[in-house]
LOGUSE-304911 format. One record per residue (C-alpha): x, y, z. Coordinates in steps of 0.001 Angstrom, whole numbers, padded with zeros to 6 digits, always signed. Example, Ala and Ser with C-alpha at 12.3 -4.5 7.8 and 13.67 -1.06 7.14 Angstrom:
2
+012300-004500+007800+013670-001060+007140
# end
This chain:
637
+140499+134940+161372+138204+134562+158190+136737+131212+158331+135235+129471+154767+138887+130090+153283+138768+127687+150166+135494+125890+152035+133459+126010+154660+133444+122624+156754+129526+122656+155910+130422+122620+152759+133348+119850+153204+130735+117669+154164+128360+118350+151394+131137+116552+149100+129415+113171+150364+126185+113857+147725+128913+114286+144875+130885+111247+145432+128604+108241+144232+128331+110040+140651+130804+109748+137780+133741+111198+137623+133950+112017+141485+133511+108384+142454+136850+107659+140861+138440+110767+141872+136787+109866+145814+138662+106327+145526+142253+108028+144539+142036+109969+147299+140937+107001+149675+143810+105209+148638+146073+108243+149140+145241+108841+152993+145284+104857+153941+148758+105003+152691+149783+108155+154253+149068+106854+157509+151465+104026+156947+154237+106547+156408+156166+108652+158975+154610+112072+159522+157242+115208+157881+159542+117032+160306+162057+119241+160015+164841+116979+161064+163854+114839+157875+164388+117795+155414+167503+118942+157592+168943+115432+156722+168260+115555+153381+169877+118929+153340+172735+118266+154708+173296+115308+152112+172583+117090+149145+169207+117135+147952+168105+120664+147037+164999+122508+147677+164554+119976+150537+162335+122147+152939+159932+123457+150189+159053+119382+149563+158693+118628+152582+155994+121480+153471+154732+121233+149976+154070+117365+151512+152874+118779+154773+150202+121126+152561+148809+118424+150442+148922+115615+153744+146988+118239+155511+144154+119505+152941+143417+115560+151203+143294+114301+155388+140750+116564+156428+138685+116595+153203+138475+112747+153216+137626+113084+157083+134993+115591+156732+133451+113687+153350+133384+110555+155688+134182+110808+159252+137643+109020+160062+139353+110466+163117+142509+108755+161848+142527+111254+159224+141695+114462+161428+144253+113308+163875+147214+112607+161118+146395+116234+160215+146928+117861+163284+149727+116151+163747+151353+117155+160528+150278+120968+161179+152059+120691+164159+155151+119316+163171+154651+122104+160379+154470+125223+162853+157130+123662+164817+159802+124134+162106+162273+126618+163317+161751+128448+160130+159742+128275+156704+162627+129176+154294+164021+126548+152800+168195+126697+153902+169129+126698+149792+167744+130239+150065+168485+131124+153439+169639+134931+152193+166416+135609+151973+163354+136450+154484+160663+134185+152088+160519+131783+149516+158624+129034+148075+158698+127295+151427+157296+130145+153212+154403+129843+150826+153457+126549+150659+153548+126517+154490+151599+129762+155040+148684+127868+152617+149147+124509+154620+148392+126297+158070+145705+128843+156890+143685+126226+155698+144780+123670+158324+143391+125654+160519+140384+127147+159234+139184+123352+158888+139945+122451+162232+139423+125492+164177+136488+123405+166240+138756+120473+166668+141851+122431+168129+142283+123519+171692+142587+127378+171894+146364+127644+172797+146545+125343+169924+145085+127514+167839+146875+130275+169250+149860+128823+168165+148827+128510+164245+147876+131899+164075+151336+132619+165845+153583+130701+163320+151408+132148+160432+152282+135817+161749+155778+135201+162480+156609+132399+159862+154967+134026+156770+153155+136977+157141+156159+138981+158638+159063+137729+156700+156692+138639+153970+156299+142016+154122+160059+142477+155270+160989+140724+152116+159232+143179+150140+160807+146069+152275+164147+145092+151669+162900+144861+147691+163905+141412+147072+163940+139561+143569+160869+137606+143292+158729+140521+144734+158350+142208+141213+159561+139556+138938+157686+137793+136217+157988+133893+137093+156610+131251+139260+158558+132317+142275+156420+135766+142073+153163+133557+141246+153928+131276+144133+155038+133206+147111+153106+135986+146758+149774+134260+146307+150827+131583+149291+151740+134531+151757+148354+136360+150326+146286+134032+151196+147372+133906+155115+147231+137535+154970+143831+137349+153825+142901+134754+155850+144191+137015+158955+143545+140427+157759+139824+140801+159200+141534+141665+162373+144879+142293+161767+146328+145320+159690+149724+143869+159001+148175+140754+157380+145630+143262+155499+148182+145167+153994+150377+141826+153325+147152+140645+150813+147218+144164+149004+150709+143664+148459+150335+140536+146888+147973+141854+144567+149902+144448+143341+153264+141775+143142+151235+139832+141030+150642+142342+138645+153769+141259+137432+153268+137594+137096+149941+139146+134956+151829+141124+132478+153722+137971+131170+150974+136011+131834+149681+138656+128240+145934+137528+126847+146770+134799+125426+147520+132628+128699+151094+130888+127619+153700+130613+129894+157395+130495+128833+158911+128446+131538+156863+125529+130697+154091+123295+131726+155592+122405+134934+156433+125933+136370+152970+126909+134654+151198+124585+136980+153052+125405+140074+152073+128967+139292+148284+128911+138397+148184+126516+141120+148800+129189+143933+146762+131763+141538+143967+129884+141361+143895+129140+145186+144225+132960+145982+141499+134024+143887+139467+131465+145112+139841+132422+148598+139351+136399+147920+136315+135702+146056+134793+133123+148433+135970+135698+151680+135468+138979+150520+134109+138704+147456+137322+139920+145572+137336+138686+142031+140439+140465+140425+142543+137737+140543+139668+135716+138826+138990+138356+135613+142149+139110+134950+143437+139376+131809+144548+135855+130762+143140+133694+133003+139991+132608+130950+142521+131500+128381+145610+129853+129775+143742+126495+130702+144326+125831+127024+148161+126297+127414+148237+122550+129674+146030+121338+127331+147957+121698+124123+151247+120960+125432+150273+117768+126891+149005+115712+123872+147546+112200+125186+148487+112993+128891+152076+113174+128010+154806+116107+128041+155696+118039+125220+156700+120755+126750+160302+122758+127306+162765+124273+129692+163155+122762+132832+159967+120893+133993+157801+119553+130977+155742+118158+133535+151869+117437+133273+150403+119563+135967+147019+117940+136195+146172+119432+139738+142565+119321+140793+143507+123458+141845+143138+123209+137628+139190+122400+137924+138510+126039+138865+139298+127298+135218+136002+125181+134582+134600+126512+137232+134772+130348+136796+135449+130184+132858+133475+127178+131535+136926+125754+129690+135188+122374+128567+138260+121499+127208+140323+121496+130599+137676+119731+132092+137920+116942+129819+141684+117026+130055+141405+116441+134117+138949+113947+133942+140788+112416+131444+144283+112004+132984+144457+113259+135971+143350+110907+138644+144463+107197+136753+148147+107041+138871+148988+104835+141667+148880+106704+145042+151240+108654+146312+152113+110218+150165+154246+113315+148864+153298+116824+147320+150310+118644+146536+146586+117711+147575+144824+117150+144411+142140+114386+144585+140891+116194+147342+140726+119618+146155+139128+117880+142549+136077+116943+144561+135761+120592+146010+136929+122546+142725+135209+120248+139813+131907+121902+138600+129002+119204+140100+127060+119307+136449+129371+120150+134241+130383+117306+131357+133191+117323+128997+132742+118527+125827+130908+116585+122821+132834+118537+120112+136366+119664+120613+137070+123408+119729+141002+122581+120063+142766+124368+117090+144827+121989+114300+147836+124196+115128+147786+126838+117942+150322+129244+118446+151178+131498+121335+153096+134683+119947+153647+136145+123057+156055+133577+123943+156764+131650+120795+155485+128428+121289+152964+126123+118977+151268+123085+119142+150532+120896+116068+148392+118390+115474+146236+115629+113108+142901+115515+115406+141912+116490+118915+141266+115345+121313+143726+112058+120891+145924+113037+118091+147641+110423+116217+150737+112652+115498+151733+115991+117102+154436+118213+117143+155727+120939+119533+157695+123849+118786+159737+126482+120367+160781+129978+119199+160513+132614+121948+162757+134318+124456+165961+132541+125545+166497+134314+128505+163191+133269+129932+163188+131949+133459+164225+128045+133680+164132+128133+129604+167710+125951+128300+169087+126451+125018+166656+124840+122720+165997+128158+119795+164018+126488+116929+163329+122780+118905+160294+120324+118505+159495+117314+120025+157592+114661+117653+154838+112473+118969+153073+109531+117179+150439+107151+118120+150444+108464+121811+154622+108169+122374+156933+110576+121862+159724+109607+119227+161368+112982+119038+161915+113961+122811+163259+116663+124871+165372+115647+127557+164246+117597+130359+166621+118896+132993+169665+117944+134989+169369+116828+138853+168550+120181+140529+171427+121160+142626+173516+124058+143796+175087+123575+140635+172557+123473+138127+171238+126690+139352+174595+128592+139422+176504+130497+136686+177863+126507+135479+174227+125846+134516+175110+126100+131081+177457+123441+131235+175038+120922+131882+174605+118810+128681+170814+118472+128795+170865+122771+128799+172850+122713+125799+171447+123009+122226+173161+120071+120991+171004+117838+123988+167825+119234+121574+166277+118464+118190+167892+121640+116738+170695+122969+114502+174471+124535+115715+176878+126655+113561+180521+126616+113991+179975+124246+117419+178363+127281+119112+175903+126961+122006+172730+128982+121233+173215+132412+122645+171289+133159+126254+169969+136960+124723+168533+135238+121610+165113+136220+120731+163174+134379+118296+159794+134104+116818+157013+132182+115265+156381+133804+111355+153759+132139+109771+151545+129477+110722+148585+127823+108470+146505+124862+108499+144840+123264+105915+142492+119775+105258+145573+117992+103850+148512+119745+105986+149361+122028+108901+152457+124437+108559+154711+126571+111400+157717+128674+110735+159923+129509+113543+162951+132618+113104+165839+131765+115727+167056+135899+114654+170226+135176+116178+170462+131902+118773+173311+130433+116633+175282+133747+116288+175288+137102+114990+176573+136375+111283+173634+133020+111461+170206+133387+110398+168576+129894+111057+164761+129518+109826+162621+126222+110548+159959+125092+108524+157367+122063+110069+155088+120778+107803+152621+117822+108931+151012+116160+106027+147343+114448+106867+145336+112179+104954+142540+113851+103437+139942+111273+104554+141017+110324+108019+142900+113703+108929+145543+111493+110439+149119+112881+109952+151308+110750+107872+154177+112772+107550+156068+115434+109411+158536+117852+106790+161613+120155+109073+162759+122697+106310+166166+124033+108219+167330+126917+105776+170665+128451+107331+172297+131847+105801+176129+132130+107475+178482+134957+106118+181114+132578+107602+181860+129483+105817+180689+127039+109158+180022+123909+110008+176193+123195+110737+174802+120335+113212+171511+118994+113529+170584+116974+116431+166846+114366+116540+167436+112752+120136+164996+109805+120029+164402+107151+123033+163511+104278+120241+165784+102058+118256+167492+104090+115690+168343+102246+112558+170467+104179+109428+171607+103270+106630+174618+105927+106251+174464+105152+102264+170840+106268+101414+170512+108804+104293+167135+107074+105363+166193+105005+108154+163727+104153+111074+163086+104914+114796+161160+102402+116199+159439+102939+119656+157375+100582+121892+154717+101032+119910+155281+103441+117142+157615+103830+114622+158752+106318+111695+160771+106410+108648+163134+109183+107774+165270+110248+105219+167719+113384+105326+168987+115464+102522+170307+119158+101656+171703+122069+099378+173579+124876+099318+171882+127219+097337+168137+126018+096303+168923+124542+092583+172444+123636+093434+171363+119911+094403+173949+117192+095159+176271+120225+095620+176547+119887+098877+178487+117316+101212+176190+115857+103934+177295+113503+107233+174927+111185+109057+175495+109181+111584+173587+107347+114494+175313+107747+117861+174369+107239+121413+174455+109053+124006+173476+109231+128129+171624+111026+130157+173958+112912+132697+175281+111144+136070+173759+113383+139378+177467+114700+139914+178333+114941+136665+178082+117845+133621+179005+115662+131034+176527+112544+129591+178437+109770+130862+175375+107701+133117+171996+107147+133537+169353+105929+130492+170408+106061+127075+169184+107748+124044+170277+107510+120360+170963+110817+118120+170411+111103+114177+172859+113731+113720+173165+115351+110274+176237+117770+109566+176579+119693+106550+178672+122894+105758+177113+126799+105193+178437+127981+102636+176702+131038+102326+173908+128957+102323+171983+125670+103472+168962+123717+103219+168673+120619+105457+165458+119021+105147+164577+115639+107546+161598+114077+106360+159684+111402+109646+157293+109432+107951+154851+106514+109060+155230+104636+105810+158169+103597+103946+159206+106996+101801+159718+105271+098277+160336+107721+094955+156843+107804+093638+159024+106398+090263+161483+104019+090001+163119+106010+086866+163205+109074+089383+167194+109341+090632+167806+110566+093588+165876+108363+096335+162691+109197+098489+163587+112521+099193+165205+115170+096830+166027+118769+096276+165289+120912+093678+164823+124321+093167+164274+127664+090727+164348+130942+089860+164974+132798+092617+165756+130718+095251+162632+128473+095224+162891+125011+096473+160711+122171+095670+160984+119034+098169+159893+115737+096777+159097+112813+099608+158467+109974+098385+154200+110596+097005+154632+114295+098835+155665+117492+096845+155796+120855+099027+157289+123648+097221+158459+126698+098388+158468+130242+096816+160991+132835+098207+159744+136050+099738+162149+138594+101581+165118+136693+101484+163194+133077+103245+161160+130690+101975+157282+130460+102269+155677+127168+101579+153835+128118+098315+151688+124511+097643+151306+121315+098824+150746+118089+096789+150493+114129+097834+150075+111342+094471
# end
């Protein structure tokens, strides 16, 4: 077996010299904290998984080894930093509990010969035993280096035989498993052919995951599944470069980049993400895209957030793998080089904001592909954020369950396009096969400006086009207003709905079509107003109401338990044509006259098509060009 896999225990040790300096004192304590309270809690075994199995809980054997893994890797890197044989010996326990499991694929995909669990297993007993080889008896270590043959390696390369699914697709299940069951080949494959040839095969599997991965390092299934990818990426081409000197993995195409892709999508340590896990991956695995690539601005994003939670006994090893992974000199940034508004073509995703590296307001938007993996039907969505909380939010998914990953999915409310801050026609879900796209983007000293096409998400005869405009004060750059242009073209005379899901108070005044949300600690104004045809208006009939609705029960598809949230929901009919426009603003929007009719927010248009919105002190106007509007000028009295 190659020893040194991620570390060599020489170099374990040599952690001790890092961990009375700033940031890895903090990051040392975290992880202290972490192992005292693992030892107060019962080590994993399979009957514990089995249990939770067999009442429901899904994905319960991938936890529990993803557990084991992390357990396993903090343990021993706290033990070798500072000697504790109450860590070493929790460890050995847990990796043999681990190789004692009667198999490594989790029984929610028991059709197939490896999964996720087989991964995160094959990782946890590699390394287990690579830094413990000189505290394990030999039969012990025989029977590691049995269970990682049998257990991963094998089902493995019979999975890829029998040419199953996540072999050559795109996603985090490709990612995952076939940089897990790559690194045990690797780790075995100095002696053993089968485990040789199981590492080349991951590298050529992941030459899928690479090709969607594209140059620009976004990820379309989110932050979450991002994480849990680059995760097992980053821990493969760690390994081939420390064991054989392999550094493929390393320069390929997209990785020097897509440490930017957490970073913009998690403004102030927070989601703002989409699909099914907008979750902040801050995994000290992340550290190595400082590392190899010098990204300044991940490393200030880890420091930042990453290691300020309470403790925790259950998944990944992170504090511990910070301490190995962090670069021992390297300091945050002085200057940001974070973009006002950064878009990802390849997958149709942007990120807007005031300032960086705190911004005061941000937005998110999604265009993209549909039918991406774990993606729900959110065409044309943004999430709002202001003074570090999120006003305009995306709910997230439904409880994971046989259900919510069968053909019903779509039944789930949270899926739906009405659970997002986006517009319906005619009551229609967005369609799966939709493909949309980002169009323009621009930023400016006084304003920053995306436009997302939806093509076809709200049906064939719809053309749906979203303009988001953030307005910043000139001096202070903070944003002060965020402008959503809807503009809808239906040869069908439809109904239109649009949705802005808020967790704050939601106040309305149904008369003037303005209002507030007020969160914890921030709060906006809004106003709502639209047209038929630009220049038509007061032609049009609008409906606005403030309902509530709940997040769905764990049985249930419909909202009807769980925490609350309040919808602004604006209805208006296409009638060839319509302009919605929702205007979120942090002061009161007030007509810059009081002889000027109409309120804080009105329509008007021009030759052409044009449209000019006024906002209370704000004018944007719009020019037409190829049958859409382009924002043409931007004024604030």
């Amino acid at each position: 077996m190659r020893r040194g896999i991620l570390a060599t225990r020489e170099e374990l040790a040599a952690l001790r010299e890092r961990i009375s300096r700033r940031p890895f004192d903090g990051i040392y304590d975290a992880l202290g904290r972490r192992c005292a309270l693992i030892l107060q809690t019962p080590p994993v075994t399979e009957s514990q998984w089995r249990t939770l199995w067999e009442h429901g809980h899904w994905s319960s054997a991938v936890t529990a080894a993803r557990t084991a893994q992390g357990r396993i890797l903090d343990l021993l890197i706290a033990h070798h930093i500072d000697r504790n044989l109450a860590y070493r010996d929790r460890a050995i326990e847990e990796l043999k509990n681990l190789i004692g499991w009667s198999t490594w694929v989790d029984p929610c995909h028991n059709h197939l010969p490896a999964d996720l669990c087989t991964a995160e297993a094959a990782v946890a007993a590699a390394v287990g035993l690579d830094w413990l080889w000189e505290d394990l008896p030999e039969a012990d270590r025989l029977r590691v280096l049995q269970a990682i043959r049998h257990k991963a390696i094998q089902p493995y390369r019979q999975a890829i035989q029998q040419q199953t699914w996540w072999y050559t697709c795109y996603h985090n299940w490709n990612a995952v498993v076939n940089s897990g069951c790559g690194l045990a080949g690797l780790a075995l494959g100095d002696e053993e052919p089968p485990a040789q040839e199981a590492y080349h095969l991951a590298l050529a599997g992941l030459e899928h995951f690479f090709d969607a991965l594209g140059r620009e390092g976004g990820w379309d299934e989110g932050t979450g599944y991002w994480g849990y990818a680059m995760r097992y990426v980053l821990l493969l081409g760690e390994a081939a470069y420390s064991l054989i000197d392999d550094r493929r993995i390393l320069h390929h195409r997209g990785m020097d980049a897509t440490g930017l892709f957490g970073v913009y999508f998690t403004p102030n340590g927070q989601p703002a993400s989409f699909g099914d896990n907008p979750a902040v991956p801050l995994c000290g695995t992340l550290y190595l895209l400082a590392k190899h690539f010098g990204a300044g601005e991940v490393l200030r994003w880890m420091d930042t957030y990453a290691f300020h939670r309470d403790a925790t006994t259950t998944g990944w090893a992170s504090e511990g793998l910070a301490l190995l992974f962090r670069p021992v000199d390297a300091d945050p940034p002085r200057q940001v080089s974070l973009a006002p508004v950064k878009v990802f073509r390849e997958i149709g995703w942007a990120a807007m904001a005031d300032c960086w590296p705190r911004p005061t307001m941000y937005v998110a938007v999604k265009a993209g592909d549909m039918a991406a993996n774990h993606s729900q039907r959110d065409m044309n969505s943004l999430q709002l954020q202001v003074d570090g909380e999120m006003l305009l939010i995306d709910l997230g998914h439904g409880p994971f369950s046989r259900e919510y990953f069968s053909d019903d999915r779509g039944e789930f409310y949270e899926v739906q396009a009405r659970a997002h801050n986006t517009v319906t026609v005619g009551q229609r879900d967005h369609q799966i096969d939709a493909r949309g796209e980002l169009i323009e983007a621009d930023s400016a000293e006084h304003f920053r400006w995306v436009a997302a096409d939806a093509e076809t998400a709200c049906g064939d005869n719809v053309h749906f086009i979203r303009h988001v405009i953030m307005l910043t004060e000139r001096s202070s750059h903070q944003g002060q207003m965020l402008v959503v242009v809807d503009e809808l073209s239906d040869v069908e005379d439809e109904l239109a709905d649009l949705m802005w899901h808020t967790e704050g108070h939601l106040h309305l005044d149904a008369v003037t079509r303005t209002g507030t949300i007020s969160g914890a600690k921030a709060a906006v104004h809004f106003a709502v107003a639209a047209c038929g045809e630009p220049g038509r208006a007061g032609t049009t009939d609008i409906a606005v109401t403030a309902e509530t609705a709940q997040a769905p029960a764990a049985s249930g598809l419909e909202p009807e338990a769980g925490k609350a949230h309040n919808i602004l929901h604006v209805s208006a009919p296409v009638l060839g044509r319509l302009v919605l426009v929702s205007v979120f603003s942090r002061r009161p929007l007030t007509s810059v006259s009081s002889a000027e009719p109409g309120g804080p927010l009105r329509l008007t248009g021009g030759r052409n098509g044009d449209l000019t919105v006024h906002a209370g002190s704000a004018t944007l106007r719009f020019k037409t060009r190829k049958d859409r509007l382009h924002l043409h000028q931007v004024t604030v009295k």
